[in-house]
C-alpha positions as CSV (number, residue, x, y, z in Angstrom):
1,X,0.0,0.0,0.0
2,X,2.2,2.3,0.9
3,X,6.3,2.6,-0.9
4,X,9.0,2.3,2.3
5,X,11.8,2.4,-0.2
6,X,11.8,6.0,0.2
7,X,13.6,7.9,2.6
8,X,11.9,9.1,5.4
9,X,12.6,12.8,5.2
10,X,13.7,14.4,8.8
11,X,11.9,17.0,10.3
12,X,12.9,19.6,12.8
13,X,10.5,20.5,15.7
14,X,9.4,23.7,17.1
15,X,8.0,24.4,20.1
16,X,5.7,27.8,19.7
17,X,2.7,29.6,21.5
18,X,-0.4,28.9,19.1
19,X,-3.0,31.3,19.4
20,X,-6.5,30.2,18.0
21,X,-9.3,31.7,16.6
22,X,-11.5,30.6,19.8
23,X,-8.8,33.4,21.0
24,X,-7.7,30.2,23.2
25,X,-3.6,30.0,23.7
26,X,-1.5,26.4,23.7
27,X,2.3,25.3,24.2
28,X,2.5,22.9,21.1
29,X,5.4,21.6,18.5
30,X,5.1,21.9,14.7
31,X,7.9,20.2,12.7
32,X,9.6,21.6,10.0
33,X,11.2,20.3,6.9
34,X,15.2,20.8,7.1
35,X,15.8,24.5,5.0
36,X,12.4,25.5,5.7
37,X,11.0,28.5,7.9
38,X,7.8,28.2,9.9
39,X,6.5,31.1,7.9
40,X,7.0,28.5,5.0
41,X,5.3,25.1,6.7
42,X,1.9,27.6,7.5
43,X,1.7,29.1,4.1
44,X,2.1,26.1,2.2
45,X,-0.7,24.5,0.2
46,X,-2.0,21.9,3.0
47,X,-5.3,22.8,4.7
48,X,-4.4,21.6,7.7
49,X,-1.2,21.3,10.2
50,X,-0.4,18.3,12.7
51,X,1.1,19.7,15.8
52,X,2.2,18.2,18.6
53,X,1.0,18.6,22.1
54,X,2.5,18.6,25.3
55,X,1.9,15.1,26.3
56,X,2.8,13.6,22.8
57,X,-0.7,13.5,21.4
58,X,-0.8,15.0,17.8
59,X,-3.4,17.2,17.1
60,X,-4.7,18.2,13.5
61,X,-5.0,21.8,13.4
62,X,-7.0,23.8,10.7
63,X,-4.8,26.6,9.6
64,X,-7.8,29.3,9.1
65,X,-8.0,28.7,13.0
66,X,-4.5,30.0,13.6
67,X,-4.1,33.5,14.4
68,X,-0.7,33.8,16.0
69,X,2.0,31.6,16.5
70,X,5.3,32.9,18.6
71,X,8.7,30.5,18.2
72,X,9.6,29.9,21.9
73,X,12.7,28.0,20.7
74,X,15.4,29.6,18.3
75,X,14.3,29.1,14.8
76,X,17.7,29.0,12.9
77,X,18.0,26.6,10.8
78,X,20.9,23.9,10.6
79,X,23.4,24.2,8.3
80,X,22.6,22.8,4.9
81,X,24.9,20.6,3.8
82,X,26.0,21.5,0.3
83,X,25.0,18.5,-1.7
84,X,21.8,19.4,-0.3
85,X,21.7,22.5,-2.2
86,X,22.5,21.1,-5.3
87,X,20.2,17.8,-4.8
88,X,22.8,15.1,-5.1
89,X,24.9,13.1,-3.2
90,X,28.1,13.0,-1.6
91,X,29.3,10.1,-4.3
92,X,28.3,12.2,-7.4
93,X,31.0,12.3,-10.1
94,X,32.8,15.5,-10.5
95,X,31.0,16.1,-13.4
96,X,27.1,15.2,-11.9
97,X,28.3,18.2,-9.6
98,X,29.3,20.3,-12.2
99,X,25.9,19.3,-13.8
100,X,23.3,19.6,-10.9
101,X,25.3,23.3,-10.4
102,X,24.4,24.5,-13.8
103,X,20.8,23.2,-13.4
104,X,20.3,25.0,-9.9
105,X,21.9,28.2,-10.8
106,X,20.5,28.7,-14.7
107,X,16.4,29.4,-13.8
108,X,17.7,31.6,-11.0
109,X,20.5,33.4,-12.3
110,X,20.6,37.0,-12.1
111,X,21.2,37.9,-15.4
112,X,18.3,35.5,-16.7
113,X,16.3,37.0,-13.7
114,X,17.0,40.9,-14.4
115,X,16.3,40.3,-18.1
116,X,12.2,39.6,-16.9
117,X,11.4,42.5,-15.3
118,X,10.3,40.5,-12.3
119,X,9.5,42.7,-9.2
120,X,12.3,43.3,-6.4
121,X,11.4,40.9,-4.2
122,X,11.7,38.0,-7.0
123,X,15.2,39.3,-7.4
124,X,16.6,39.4,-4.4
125,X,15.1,36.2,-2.9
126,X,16.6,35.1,-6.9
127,X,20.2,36.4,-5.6
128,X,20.3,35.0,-2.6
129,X,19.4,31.6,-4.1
130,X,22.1,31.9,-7.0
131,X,24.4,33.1,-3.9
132,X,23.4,29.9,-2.3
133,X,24.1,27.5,-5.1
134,X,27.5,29.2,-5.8
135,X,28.5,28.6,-2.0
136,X,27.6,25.1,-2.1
137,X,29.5,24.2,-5.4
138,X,32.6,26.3,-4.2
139,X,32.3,24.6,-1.1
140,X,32.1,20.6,-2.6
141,X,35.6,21.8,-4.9
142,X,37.3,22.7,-2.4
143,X,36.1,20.1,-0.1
144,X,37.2,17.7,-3.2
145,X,40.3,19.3,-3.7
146,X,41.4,18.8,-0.2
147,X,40.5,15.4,-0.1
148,X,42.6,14.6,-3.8
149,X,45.7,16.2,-2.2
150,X,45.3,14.5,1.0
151,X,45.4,11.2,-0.6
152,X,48.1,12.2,-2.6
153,X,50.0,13.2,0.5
154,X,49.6,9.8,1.6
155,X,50.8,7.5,-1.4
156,X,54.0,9.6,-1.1
């Protein structure tokens, strides 16, 4: 019925103050996708939100009921590891990097992005993407190039 060869995708949880409609106030957990804000798990397309309670129960929230929620745990998210980014894994070939690079960074690329007359907010949140992607590739060369010269250390 259901496909367990798929990884089971990790979620990070959240404690936050949920204020309701009913104008009632609870202590509960939401979890979050890794490289996702809040912000982004209670505008997303679903309906409605499971959240944990204090005593482990899970509770199945409509989101028109939510009028306020308030973080009460830091909300900064983990370190994305740079494969991540680029949506490959750490035994890609040089060039699958080099590939999965140019296909993150070409839709969102700043020249392709100024050339649309998108408004403002578009571009920056483009930038900061393209910045992102160009971190994480510099960051798997040089992470390669290390490891190359180390193991060419060692068979001297």
């Amino acid at each position: 019925m259901f496909d367990n060869s798929q990884t089971k995708k990790t979620r990070h949880k959240v404690m936050m103050q949920v204020e309701l409609d009913d104008g009632s106030e609870r202590l509960m957990s939401l979890f979050v996708a890794p490289g996702t804000r809040v912000s982004d798990t209670l505008n997303d397309n679903r309906m409605f939100l499971p959240f944990e309670t204090s005593d482990g129960s899970v509770e199945i929230i409509r989101k028109e009921a939510i009028r306020r929620v308030v973080p009460q745990e830091s909300t900064t998210r983990p370190t994305r590891s740079p494969y991540d980014i680029l949506g490959i894994s750490e035994t890609a070939s040089d060039a699958e990097v080099k590939a999965a690079y140019h296909k993150a960074i070409m839709p969102i690329h700043p020249d392709n992005i100024a050339s649309k007359d998108l408004p403002p907010d578009f571009v920056a949140l483009a930038n900061r993407m393209s910045a992102q992607a160009n971190e994480a590739y510099a960051k798997i060369r040089k992470l390669r190039e290390k490891s190359s010269l180390s193991v060419a250390d060692g068979a001297l």
